[in-house]
C-alpha positions in Angstrom: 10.2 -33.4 10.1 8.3 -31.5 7.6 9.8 -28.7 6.5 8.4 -24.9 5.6 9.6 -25.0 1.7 7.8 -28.7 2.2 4.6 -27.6 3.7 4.5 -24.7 0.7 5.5 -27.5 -2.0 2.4 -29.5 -0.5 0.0 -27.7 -2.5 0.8 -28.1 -5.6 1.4 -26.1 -9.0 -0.9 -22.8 -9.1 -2.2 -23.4 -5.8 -0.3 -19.5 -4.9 -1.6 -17.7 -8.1 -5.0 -17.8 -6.5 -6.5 -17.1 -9.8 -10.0 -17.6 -8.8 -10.1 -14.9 -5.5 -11.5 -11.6 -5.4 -11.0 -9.0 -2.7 -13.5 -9.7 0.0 -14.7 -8.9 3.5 -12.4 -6.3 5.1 -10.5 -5.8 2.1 -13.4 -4.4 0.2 -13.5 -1.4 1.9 -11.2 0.6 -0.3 -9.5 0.3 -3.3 -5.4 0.7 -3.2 -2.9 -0.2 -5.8 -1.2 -2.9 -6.1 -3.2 -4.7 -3.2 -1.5 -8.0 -2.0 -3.6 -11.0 -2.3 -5.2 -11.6 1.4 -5.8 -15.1 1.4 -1.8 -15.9 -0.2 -1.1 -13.5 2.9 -2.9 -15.5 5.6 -2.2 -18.6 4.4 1.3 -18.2 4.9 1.2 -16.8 8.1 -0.9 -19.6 9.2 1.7 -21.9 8.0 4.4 -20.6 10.0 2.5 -20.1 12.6 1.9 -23.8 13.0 5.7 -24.6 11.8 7.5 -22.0 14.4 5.2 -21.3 17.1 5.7 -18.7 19.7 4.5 -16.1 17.2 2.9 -12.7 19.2 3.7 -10.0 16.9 4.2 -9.3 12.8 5.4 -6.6 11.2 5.1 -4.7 7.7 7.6 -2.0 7.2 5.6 -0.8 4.0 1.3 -1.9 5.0 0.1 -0.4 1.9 -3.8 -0.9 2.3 -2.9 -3.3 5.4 -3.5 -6.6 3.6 -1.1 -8.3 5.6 -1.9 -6.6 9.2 -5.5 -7.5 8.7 -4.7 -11.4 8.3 -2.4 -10.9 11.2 -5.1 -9.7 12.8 -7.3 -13.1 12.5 -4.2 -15.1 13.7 -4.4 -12.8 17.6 -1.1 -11.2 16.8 0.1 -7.9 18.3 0.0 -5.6 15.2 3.2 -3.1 14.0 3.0 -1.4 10.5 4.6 1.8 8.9 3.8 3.4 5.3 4.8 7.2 4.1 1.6 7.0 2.8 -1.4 9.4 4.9 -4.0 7.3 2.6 -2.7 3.7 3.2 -2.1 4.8 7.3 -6.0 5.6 7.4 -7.5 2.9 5.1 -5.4 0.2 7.5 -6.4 1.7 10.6 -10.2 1.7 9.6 -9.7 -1.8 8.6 -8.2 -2.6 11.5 -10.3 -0.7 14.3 -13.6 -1.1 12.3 -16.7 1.7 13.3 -18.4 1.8 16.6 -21.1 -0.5 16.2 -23.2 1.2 18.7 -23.1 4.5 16.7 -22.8 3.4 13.3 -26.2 3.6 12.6 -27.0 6.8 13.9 -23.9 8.6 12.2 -25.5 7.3 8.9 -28.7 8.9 9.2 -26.8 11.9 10.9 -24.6 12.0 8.2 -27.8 12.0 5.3 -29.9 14.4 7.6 -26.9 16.9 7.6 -26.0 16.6 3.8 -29.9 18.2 3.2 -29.4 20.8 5.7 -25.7 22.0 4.3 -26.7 22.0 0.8 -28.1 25.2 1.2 -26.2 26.5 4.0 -22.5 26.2 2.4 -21.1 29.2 1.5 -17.4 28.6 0.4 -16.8 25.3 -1.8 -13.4 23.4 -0.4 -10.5 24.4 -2.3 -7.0 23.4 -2.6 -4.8 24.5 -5.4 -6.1 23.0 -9.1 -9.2 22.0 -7.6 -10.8 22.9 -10.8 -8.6 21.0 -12.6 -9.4 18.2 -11.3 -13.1 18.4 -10.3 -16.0 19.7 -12.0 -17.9 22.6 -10.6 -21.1 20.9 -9.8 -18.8 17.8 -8.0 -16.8 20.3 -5.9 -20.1 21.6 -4.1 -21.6 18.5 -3.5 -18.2 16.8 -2.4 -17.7 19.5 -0.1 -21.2 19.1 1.7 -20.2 15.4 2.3 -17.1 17.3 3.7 -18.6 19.4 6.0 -20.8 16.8 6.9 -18.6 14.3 7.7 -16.4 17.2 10.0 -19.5 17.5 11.8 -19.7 13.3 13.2 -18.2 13.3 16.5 -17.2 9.9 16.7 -13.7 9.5 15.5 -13.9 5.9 14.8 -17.0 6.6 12.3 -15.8 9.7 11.1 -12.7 7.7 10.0 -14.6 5.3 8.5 -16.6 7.7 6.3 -13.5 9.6 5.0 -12.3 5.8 3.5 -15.6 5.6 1.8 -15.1 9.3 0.9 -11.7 8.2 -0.8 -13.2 6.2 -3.3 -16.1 8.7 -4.4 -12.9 10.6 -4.9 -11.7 8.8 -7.1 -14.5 8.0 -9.6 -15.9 11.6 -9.7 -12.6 13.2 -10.1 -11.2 14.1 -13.6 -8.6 11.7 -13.9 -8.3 8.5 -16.1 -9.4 5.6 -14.4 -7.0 3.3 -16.7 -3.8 4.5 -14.5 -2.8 5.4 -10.9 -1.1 8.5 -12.6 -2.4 11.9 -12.5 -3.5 12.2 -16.1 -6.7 14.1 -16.9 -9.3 12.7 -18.9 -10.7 13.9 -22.1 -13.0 16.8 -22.2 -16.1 14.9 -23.6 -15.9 12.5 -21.0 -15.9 14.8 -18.5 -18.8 17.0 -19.5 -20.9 13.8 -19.9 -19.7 12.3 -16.2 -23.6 12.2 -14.5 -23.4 13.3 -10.5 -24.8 10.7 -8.5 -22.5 11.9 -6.0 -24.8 11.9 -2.8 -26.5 8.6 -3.6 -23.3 6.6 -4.9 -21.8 7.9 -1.2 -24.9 6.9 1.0 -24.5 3.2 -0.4 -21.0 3.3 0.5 -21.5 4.4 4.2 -24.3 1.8 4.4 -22.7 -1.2 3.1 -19.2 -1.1 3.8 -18.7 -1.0 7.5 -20.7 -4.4 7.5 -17.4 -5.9 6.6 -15.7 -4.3 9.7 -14.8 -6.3 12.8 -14.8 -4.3 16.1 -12.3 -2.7 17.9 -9.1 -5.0 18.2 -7.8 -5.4 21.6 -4.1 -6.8 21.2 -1.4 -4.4 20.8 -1.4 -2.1 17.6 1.0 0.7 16.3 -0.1 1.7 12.7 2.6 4.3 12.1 2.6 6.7 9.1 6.0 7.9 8.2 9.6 7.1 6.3 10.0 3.2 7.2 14.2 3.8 7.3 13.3 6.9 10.0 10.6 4.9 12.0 12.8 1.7 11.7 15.5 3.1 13.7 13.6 3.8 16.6 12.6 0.3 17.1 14.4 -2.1 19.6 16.9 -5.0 18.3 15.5 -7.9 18.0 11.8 -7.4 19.0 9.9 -8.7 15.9 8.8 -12.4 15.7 7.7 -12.3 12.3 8.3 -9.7 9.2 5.9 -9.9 6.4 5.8 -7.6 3.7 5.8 -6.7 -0.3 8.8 -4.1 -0.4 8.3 -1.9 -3.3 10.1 -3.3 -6.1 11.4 0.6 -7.7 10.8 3.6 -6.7 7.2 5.0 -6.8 7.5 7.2 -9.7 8.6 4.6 -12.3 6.6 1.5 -10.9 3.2 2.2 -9.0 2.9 5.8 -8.4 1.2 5.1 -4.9 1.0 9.0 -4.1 -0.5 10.4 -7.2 -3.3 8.0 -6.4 -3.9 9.0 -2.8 -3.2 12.9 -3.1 -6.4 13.8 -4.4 -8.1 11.9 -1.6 -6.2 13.6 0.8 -6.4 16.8 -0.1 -10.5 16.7 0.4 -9.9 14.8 4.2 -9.8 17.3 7.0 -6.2 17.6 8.2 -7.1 16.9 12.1 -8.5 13.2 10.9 -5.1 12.2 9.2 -1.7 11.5 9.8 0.7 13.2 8.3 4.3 13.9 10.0 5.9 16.1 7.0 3.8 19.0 5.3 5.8 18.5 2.3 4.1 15.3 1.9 0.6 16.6 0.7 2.4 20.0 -0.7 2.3 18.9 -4.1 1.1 15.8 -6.0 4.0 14.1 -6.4 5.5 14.5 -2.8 4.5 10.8 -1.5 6.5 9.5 -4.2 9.6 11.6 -4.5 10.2 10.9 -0.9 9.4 7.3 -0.9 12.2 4.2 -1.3 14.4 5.9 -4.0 12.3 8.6 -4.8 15.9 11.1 -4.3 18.1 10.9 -6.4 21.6 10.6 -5.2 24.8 10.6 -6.1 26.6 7.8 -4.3 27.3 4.7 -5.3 25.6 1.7 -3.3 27.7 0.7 -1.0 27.3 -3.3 -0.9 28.5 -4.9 -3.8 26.2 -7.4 -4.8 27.3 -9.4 -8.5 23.7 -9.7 -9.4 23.0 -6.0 -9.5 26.5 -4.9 -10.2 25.9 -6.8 -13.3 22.5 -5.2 -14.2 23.9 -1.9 -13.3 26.5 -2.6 -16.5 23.5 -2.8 -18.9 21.3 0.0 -18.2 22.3 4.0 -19.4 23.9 6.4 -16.9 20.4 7.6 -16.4 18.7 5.1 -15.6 21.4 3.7 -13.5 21.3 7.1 -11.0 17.5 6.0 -10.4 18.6 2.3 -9.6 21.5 3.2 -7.5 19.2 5.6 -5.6 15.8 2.5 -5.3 19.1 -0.2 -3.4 20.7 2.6 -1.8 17.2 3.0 0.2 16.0 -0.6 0.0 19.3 -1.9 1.1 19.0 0.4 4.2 15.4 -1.1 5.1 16.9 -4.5 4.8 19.6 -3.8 7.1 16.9 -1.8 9.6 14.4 -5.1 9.4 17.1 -7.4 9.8 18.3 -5.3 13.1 14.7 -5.5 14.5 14.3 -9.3 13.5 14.4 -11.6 16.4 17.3 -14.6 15.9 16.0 -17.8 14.5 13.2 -15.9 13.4 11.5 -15.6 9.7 11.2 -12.4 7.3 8.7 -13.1 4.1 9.0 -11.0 1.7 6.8 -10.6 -1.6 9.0 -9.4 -4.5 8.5 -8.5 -8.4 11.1 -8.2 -10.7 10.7 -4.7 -13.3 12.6 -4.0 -15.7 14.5 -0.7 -16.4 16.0 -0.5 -20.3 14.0 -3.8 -21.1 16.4 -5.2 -18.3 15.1 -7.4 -15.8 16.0 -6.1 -12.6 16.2 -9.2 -10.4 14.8 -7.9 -7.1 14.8 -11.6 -5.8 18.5 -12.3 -6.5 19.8 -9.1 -5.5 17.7 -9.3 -2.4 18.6 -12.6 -1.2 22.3 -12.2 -2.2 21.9 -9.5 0.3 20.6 -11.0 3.0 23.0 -14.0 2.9 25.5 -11.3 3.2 24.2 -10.4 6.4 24.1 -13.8 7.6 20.3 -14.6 6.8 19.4 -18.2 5.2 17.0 -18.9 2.4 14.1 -20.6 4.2 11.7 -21.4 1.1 10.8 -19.5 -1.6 8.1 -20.3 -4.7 6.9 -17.9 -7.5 3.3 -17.1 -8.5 1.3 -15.9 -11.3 -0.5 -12.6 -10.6 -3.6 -12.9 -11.6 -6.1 -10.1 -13.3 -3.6 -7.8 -13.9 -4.8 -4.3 -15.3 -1.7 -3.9 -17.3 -0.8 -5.3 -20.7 1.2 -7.9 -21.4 3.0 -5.8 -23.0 4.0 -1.6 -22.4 4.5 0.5 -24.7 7.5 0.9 -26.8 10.7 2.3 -25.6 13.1 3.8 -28.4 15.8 1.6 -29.1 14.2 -1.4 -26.9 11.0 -2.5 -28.7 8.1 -3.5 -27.0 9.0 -4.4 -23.2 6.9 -6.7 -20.9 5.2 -6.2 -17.8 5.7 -7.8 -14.6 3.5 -10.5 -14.7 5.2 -13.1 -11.9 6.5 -12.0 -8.0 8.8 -14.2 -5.7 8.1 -15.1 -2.4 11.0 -15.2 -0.3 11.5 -16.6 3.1 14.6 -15.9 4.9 15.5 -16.9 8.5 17.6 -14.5 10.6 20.6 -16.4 12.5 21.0 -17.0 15.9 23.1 -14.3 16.9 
């Protein structure tokens, strides 16, 4: 009988690095960090479809830009996903839900019609606090006729789709360096040189990107934005067939700062069109992240001893060691909540990189399967890839008293399978 680790083994060394893919289809629509490769994603959930059978729904505690939910999507699957994030919640349920395919085309040439007539009608620019900061003059009026404009579409499923495109404009005409998901602003002279193609660079979005969209999906979805370890608990006990996700692998503000990235996006969307279930979320521009996975800092002590990070813990100063007892203290709990919600005999994959804090590799995969055997999970399989393309160095920068450090170039994929009780 062939097993899961031997069906995964079949395809030989590098076959998961997928060196050679680029985003594509669905997954074009809007850029993200840290995006998990879509066709690793599918074919894995293929796999165990065909191994396990009686698979009807998937679930990803942290859906990021939805990679996963999407290729759940092509296998028929009822759909469940949470993320903290307003951005990622809207990019997946556009991805998901598509445009209306029998308005599209109007709400296009509605849209361009409109952006002519409020050119010379608006009378207030947006604003939200450092707007000017952030955004040159010139850029502020013209993103805030697309605003208006964009208010104005009546269908919800377009107008959706149009604030997704609207996220990436966003992003390449505000002030910020384009080199890092941080909030750092560029220099002056690139600035004052940036030329404002602003309306034309948007029309080609809203033109070309919803051809990638699929329809309306008409299985069961709940795309829920929100604190995983608060939405988590009101799920049912064993009511998941399949859990498929990429945990983060820190907390947001020393790893991928997901919420400095989506803030500024945000902050231009109109507040009816987007999910958000705590203000304090999109009251400053590091809120996403503070309150994400181990973004507050406590003061107790994790309460599973695990060797592997007891050990790690040893090696890292007191300082550091608050932030890491903080990231498991939160992780730990999701585990716990996603084991809960797990059906027995069922499988949990789980995507995994291993950082380093104090040039010492934290090792996420260890600690987390050390875990879950703790709580009576097996390992099913696991194999490690190559991340290909990566936008960071090889090596960061130096840290005083460490050297140079490297950067996470491999992840883990780890597949546990719950017990039968």
């Amino acid at each position: 009988m062939t097993t899961l680790q031997d069906k995964l083994n079949s395809y030989g060394d590098g076959y998961w690095d997928f060196q050679k893919e680029k985003r594509a289809g669905v997954h074009e629509i809007a850029t993200y960090p840290a995006m998990m490769v879509a066709p690793m994603q599918h074919k894995i959930i293929g796999d165990i479809i065909k191994l396990e059978k009686n698979i009807d729904n998937i679930f990803d505690p942290f859906h990021g830009s939805g990679t996963t939910l999407v290729e759940g999507k092509k296998f028929n699957l009822n759909l469940i996903g949470i993320d903290i994030n307003p951005l990622a919640n809207i990019i997946t349920t556009v991805k998901i839900n598509g445009v209306n395919t029998d308005t599209i085309y109007n709400s296009i040439e509605d849209l361009i019609y409109n952006f002519r007539k409020l050119k010379n009608d608006i009378t207030a620019c947006h604003y939200f606090p450092k707007i000017s900061k952030w955004f040159r003059e010139d850029v502020i009026s013209d993103l805030t006729v697309i605003r208006q404009a964009i208010i104005l579409e009546k269908n919800r499923k377009n107008r959706l789709y149009f604030w997704v495109c609207l996220s990436d404009l966003i992003r390449k005409y505000s002030n910020t360096r384009s080199s890092t998901f941080k909030l750092h602003i560029k220099e002056e002279e690139k600035i004052i040189s940036m030329e404002n193609n602003v309306f034309n660079d948007f029309i080609i979005l809203i033109k070309e990107k919803h051809l990638h969209l699929d329809s309306n999906y008409e299985k069961k979805q709940s795309i829920t934005q929100g604190d995983s370890n608060i939405e988590m608990e009101k799920m049912k006990s064993n009511s998941v067939d399949l859990i498929c996700t990429s945990p983060p692998y820190g907390d947001n503000g020393t790893t991928v700062t997901y919420g400095q990235y989506s803030i500024l996006s945000l902050l231009w969307m109109d507040r009816q069109d987007i999910s958000v279930n705590n203000e304090e979320l999109i009251s400053n521009f590091s809120a996403i992240d503070s309150q994400s996975l181990g973004g507050r800092l406590k003061n107790s002590k994790v309460r599973e001893e695990i060797p592997a990070l007891e050990e790690i813990l040893t090696k890292i100063s007191n300082q550091k060691k608050k932030k890491v007892n903080s990231f498991f203290s939160d992780y730990f709990l999701s585990l716990s909540h996603m084991i809960r919600i797990l059906k027995p005999n069922s499988l949990m994959v789980l995507t995994l990189g291993n950082r380093r804090v104090d040039n010492v590799e934290i090792r996420l995969d260890k600690i987390t399967s050390d875990y879950c055997e703790l709580k009576g999970l097996k390992v099913e399989a696991t194999f490690n890839r190559a991340i290909p393309r990566k936008r960071m160095p090889r090596k960061i920068s130096n840290i005083k008293s460490h050297g140079a450090v490297s950067s996470m170039n491999n992840e883990t994929v780890l597949i546990l399978r719950k017990g039968e009780n």
